[in-house]
N, C-alpha and C positions, 0 to 999 in steps of 0.2 A: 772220379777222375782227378777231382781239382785239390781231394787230402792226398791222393798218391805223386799229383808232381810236386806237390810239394813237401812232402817227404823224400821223394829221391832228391829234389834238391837241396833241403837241408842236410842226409847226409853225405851229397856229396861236397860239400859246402869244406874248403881248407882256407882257413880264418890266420888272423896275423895278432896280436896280445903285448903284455909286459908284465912286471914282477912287483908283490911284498914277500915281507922277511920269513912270514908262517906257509906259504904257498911252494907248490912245486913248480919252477920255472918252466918246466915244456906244456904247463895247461894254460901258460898266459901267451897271449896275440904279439907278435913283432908290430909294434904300434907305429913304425918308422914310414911305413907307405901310408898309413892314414893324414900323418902327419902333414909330408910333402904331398900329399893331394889337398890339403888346405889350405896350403900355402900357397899351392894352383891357383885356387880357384880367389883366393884373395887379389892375385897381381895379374890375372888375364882380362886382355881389353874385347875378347871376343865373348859376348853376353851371349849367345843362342851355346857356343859348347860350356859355359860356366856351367849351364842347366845339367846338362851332362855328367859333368864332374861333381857337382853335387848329387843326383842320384848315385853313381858311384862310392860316393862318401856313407851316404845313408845304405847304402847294401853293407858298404862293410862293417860299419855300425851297427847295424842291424844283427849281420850275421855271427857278432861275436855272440847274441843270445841273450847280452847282460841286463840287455830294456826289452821290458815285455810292456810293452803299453795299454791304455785299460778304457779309459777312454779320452777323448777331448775336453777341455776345459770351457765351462761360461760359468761368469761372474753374478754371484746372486747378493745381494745386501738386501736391508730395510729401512726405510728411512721413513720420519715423520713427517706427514703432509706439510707442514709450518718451515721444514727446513728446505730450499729451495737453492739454484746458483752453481751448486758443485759437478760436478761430472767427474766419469769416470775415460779413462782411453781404452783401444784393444790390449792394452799390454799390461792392463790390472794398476796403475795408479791411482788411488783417489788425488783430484782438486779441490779445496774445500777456501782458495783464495778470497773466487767471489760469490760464496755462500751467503743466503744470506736467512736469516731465521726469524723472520720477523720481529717482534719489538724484543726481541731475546737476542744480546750480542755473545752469547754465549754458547758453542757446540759440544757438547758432551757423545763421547764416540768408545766404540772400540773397535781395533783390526786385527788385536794380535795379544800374545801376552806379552813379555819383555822382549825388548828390538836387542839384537844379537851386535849392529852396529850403528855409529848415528853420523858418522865418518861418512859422506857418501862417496868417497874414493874404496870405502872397502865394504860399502853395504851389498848383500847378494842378494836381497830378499824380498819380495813385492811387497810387504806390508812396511821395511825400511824404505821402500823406493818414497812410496807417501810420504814418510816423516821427512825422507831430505827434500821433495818437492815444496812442504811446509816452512822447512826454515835456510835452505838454502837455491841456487837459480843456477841455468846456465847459460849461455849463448842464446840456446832457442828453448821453448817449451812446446807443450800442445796446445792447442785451444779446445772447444767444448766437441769440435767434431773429431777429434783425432789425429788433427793435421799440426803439422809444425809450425809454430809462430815465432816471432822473436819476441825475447825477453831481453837477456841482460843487454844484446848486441839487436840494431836498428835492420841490419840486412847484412849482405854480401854481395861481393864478386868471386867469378870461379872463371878463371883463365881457357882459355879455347881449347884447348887439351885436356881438361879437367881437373888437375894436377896440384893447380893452387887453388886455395880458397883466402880469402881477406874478410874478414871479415869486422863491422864497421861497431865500435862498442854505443853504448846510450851513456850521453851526455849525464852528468851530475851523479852518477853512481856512489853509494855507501852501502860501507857495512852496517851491521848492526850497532857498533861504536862510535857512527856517524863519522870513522875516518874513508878517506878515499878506495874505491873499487875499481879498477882498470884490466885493460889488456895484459898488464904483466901479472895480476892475479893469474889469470888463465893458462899465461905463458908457466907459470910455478905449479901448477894445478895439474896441469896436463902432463908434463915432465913427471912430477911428483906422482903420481898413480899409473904410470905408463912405467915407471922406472921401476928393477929388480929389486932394488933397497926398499921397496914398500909392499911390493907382493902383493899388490891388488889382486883378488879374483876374478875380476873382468879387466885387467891389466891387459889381454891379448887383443881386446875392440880396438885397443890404439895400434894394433898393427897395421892395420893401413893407410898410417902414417908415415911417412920416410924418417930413416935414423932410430925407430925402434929398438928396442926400449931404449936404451940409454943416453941415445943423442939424437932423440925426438924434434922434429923437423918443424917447430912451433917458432915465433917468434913476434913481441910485442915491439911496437913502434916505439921510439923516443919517447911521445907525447902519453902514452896508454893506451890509445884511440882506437889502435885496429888491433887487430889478431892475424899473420899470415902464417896460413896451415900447405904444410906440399907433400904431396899424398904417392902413396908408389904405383896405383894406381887410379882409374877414377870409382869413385863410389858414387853409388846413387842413392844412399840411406847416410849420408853425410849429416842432413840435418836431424836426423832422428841420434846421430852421433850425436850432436851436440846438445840434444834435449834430454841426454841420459845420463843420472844421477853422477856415475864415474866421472862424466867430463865437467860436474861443477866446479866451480870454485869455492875452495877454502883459504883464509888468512895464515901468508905463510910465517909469521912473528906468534900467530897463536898456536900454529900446529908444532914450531920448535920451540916454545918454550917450556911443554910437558919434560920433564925431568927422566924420564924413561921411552922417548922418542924413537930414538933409535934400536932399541927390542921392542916398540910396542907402539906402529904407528900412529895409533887411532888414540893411543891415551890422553891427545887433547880434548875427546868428544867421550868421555865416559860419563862426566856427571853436567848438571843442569849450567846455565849462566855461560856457553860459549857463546863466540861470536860467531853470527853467522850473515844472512844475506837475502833471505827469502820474503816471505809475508809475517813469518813469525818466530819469534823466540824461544827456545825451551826456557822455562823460569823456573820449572820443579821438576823434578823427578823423585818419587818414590821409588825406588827398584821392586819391580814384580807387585807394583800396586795401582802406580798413575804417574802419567804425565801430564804438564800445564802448558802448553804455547799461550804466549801472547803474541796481541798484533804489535809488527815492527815498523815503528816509526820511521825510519830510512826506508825503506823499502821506495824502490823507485815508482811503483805505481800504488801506493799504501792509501793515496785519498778516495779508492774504488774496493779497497777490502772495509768490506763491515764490519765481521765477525771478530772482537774482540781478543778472543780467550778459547781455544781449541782444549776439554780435558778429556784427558785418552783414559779409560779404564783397559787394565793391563791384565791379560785373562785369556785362555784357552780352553775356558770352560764352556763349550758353547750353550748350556742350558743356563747357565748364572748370567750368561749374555743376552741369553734370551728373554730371560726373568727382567734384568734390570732393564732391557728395553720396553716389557708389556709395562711393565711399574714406573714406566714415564723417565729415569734417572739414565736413558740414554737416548738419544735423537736419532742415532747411526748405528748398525750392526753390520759389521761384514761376513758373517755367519750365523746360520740359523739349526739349527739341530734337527736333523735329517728324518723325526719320527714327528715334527712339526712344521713339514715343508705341505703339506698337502693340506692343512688347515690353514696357510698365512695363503693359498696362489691367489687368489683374485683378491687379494687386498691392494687398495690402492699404495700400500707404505711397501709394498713388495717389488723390489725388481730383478730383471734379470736381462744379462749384457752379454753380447759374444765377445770372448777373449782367443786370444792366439795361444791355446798352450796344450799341453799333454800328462796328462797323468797316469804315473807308470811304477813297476815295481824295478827296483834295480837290484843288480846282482853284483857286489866285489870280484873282480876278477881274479882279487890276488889273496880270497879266502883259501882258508886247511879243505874250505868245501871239494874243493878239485887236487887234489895232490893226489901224486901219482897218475892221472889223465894224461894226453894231448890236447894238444890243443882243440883238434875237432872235437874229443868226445868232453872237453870241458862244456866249449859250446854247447854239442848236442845235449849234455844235462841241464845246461839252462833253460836250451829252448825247449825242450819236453814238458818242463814244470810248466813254462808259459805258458802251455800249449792246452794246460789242466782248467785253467782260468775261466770262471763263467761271467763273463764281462757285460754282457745283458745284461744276467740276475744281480751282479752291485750296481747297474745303473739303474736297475727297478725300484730295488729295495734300499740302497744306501746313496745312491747317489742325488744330485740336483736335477731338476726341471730342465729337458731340451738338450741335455748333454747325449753325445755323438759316442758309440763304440769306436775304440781305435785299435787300430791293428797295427799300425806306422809310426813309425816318434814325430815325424812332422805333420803338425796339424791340418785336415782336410782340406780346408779353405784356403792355404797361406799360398802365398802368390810365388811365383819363381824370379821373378826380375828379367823376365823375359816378355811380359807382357801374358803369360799364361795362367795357371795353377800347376804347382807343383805336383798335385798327387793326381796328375791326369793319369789314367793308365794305360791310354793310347800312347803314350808320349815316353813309356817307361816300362820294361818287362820286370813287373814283380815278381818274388816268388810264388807267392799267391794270387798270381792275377789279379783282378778287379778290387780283390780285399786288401792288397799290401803282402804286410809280410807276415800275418797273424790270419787263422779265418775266424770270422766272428762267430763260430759255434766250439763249442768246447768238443777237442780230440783226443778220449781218450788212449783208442788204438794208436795213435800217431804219436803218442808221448810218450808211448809203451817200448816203441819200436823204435826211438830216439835213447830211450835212456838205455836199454838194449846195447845200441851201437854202443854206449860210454863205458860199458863193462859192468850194466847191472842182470841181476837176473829176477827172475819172476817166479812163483809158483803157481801153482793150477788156476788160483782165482785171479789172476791178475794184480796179486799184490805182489809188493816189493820182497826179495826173500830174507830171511833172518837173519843171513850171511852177509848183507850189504846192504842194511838201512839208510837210510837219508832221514839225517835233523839237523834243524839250525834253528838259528833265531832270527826275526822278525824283525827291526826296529822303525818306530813310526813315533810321532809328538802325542800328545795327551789328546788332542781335540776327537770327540768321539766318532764321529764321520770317519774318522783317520781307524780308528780301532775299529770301527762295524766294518768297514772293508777289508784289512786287516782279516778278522775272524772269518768275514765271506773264502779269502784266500786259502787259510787254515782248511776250511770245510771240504774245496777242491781239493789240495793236496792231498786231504786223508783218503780220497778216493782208490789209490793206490798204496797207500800205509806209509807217506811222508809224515814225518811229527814235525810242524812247527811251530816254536810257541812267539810268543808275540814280548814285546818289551816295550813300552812307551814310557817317554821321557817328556820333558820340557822344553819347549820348541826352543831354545837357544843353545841348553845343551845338546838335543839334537843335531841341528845343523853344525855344531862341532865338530862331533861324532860321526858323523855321517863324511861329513868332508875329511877328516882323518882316516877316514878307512876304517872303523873300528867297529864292522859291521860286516854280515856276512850277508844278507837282503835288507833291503831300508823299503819304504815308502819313499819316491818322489813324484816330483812336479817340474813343469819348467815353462812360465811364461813369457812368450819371447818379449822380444825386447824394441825390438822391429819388425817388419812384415818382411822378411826373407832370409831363405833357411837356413844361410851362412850362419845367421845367428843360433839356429840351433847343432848347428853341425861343431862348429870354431870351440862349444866350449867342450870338447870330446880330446882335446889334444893333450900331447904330453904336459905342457906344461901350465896348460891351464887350470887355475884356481878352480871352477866350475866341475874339473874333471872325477867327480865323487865314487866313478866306477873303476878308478884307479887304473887307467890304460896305460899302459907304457910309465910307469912308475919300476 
């Protein structure tokens, strides 16, 4: 009963889209009401119907088909018993401030291969979130439980209405240059990455700020001293605002002095030796080999970091990660190779942390894959293939320890800002009832009968007919976790005679790629950013940098 309402209501499911240049415009979504229901749910002071508006957001999101989600995210790394101090948050940053490694002032680590950005006004990516928490700070940070502290700024006041924030800076502030750090940093900072002239990808968190984007409602005092923020409405993740990379400060004399600025905002933070502001320095870069932080001597709390010298082995190889770590030449691994997770569980160097995220396959809306469609049946061919998915069997066999099947893009546990859980399903008619919008068993009649509707046909066995195949291509990073899932997906597919082949790349040209549209299915992920779902909703709009399934393009 519960595959058949949810198939009548997928097809009768009429969705809203937008457009690329190779695509047929009537199979993409009118993205214009997703939009303005974001914009809702941004400036409304009534929190119990926000809840609302947000499930609404996620239906339609859902129901374009484009995120098939696979399961929920937690955070597994290894660390050597000796190195002690650092922690991680829900939202996948490492700390590695107050590390401390015993009579070794030295960490040797790897997160990733080459960071894509070092800019943290244009960084998108959890293993960049780390590098700018290393060399650069903002207002507030977190501390070891999760919770927001102050860093660069001593506290705040927030006005009776909630509207203004002031907030108060720390005394004796420098940069890495040992010249002065202040509230006009911030005030340059925040304008600069909130403004359309830089095209930040998370340019759109400063929407609920007043005067967005370009005449952003920031302003530093005479002295430096404070910060006053005036907000269009109140936020209650305010401070987790200010603890996120985008809203750091950068030097704004080092960011214009790059020679190609203005086409290329970040080309002040390409190579090693900028100024920055955090616990550490970049002093080397090798491209696509290593990185070296040192500890920075300005730093305002710098006499409580230990750890001298941070060097990052730069690698998405996760077997040669994993090698270098048994072989003693790394202390830190934030990935382990998926056919060696069942030999490392009960090692004491073994952890594993709940995160806020989701990982999902996505689908281009504005691929040649749908030309000639509607829009429904573009959908319904999406959600069919989803629907192929054996999402158990890759958390069995390719996945991490204690991960959650997902059938939802927002993650199980995340809170609504109502004081509740979001994916309560007393609180929300799913399509799927209790499961969301996916059922966590693989349907093949129900995908049969979807891609049906889109104008496929079948022959006797249940496969696809000769006269209308379905191929594409795959695109996912090098790291093998990413390919063995990958190939699991392939396996499903073929169930009904889909060819798809797989293409893996380098996780920085990836993420290029991927955000350009230059992909017809990708592999992603999305760990939030904050605990509430705006954040995973907000980055789904037209103009947002984050928007990789190309809505309303």
């Amino acid at each position: 009963m519960k595959k058949l309402l949810a198939l009548l209501l997928a097809l009768s499911m009429v969705l809203s889209l937008s457009a690329f240049a190779i695509a047929d415009e009537g199979s993409e979504p009118d993205w214009t009401e997703y939009d303005a229901l974001i914009a809702e749910i941004k400036t409304t002071t009534d929190f119990a119907a926000r809840v609302g508006l947000m499930h609404q957001a996620e239906d339609i999101l859902m129901g374009t088909g484009a995120l098939a989600p696979i399961y929920y995210y937690n955070d597994l790394y290894m660390a050597k018993e000796s190195l002690t101090g650092y922690y991680s948050n829900p939202y996948g940053t490492k700390f590695f401030l107050y590390a401390d490694n015993g009579d070794n002032t030295t960490v040797k680590l790897c997160l990733a291969s080459e960071p894509d950005k070092l800019d943290p006004a244009l960084n998108s990516s959890v293993d960049g979130a780390t590098l700018a928490t290393a060399s650069f700070g903002g207002l507030y940070t977190y501390d070891a439980e999760g919770n927001p502290a102050p860093n660069f700024a001593t506290g705040y006041e927030v006005s009776e209405d909630g509207l203004t924030y002031t907030f108060t800076m720390r005394e004796g502030l420098k940069w890495s240059d040992g010249s002065d750090l202040t509230a006009k940093d911030f005030e340059y900072s925040w304008k600069r990455a909130a403004g359309t002239a830089t095209a930040a990808d998370y340019s759109y968190m400063y929407s609920t700020v007043k005067g967005f984007p370009d005449e952003l409602a920031v302003a530093a005092s005479e002295d430096g001293m404070t910060l006053t923020v005036e907000l269009v409405a109140p936020c209650a993740y305010m401070l987790d605002l200010a603890a996120f990379p985008t809203f750091f400060a950068v030097k704004q004399s080092e960011v214009e002095a790059a020679p190609d600025v203005a086409t290329n905002p970040g080309a002040w933070a390409l190579e090693a030796g900028f100024v920055s502001s955090g616990p550490f320095m970049l002093e080397s870069w090798v491209h696509n080999q290593s990185m070296v932080y040192v500890k920075n001597p300005n730093f305002w709390n710098a006499e409580n970091v230990k750890i001298e010298r941070l060097e990052f082995m730069l690698s998405d190889d996760d077997t040669a990660i994993y090698s270098a770590y048994q072989n003693g030449d790394l202390d830190f691994i934030d990935t382990v190779p998926s056919d060696q997770i069942a030999t490392v569980l009960d090692s004491p160097e073994f952890h594993v942390v709940s995160e806020l995220g989701t990982y999902y396959l996505l689908f281009n809306v504005k691929s040649s894959l749908f030309d000639g469609m509607t829009v429904e049946q573009a959908a319904n061919m999406r959600k069919g293939l989803g629907m192929l998915i054996d999402r158990q069997y890759i958390i069995d066999t390719v996945g991490q320890t204690g991960q959650l099947l997902a059938t939802s893009f927002i993650p199980a546990e995340m809170l609504d800002g109502n004081g509740g859980v979001f994916k309560d399903a007393s609180a929300h008619a799913y399509p799927n009832g209790d499961d969301g919008y996916f059922s966590p068993d693989v349907d093949v009649e129900g995908a049969i009968e979807l891609l049906k509707s889109a104008g496929f046909e079948f022959d006797d066995n249940n496969m696809l007919a000769a006269s209308n195949p379905i191929s594409f291509e795959y695109l996912t990073n090098n790291t093998s976790g990413h390919i063995a899932i990958a190939e699991c997906i392939q396996q499903d597919l073929a169930v009904i005679g889909v060819t798809m082949t797989i293409k893996s790349i380098d996780w920085a040209v990836f993420l290029d790629e991927r955000k350009a549209g230059n992909f017809d299915v990708a592999r992603n992920g999305w760990i939030a950013d904050f605990n509430d779902p705006i954040n995973m909703l907000e980055m789904w709009t037209t103009d947002s940098g984050n928007n990789d399934a190309q809505f309303g393009r």
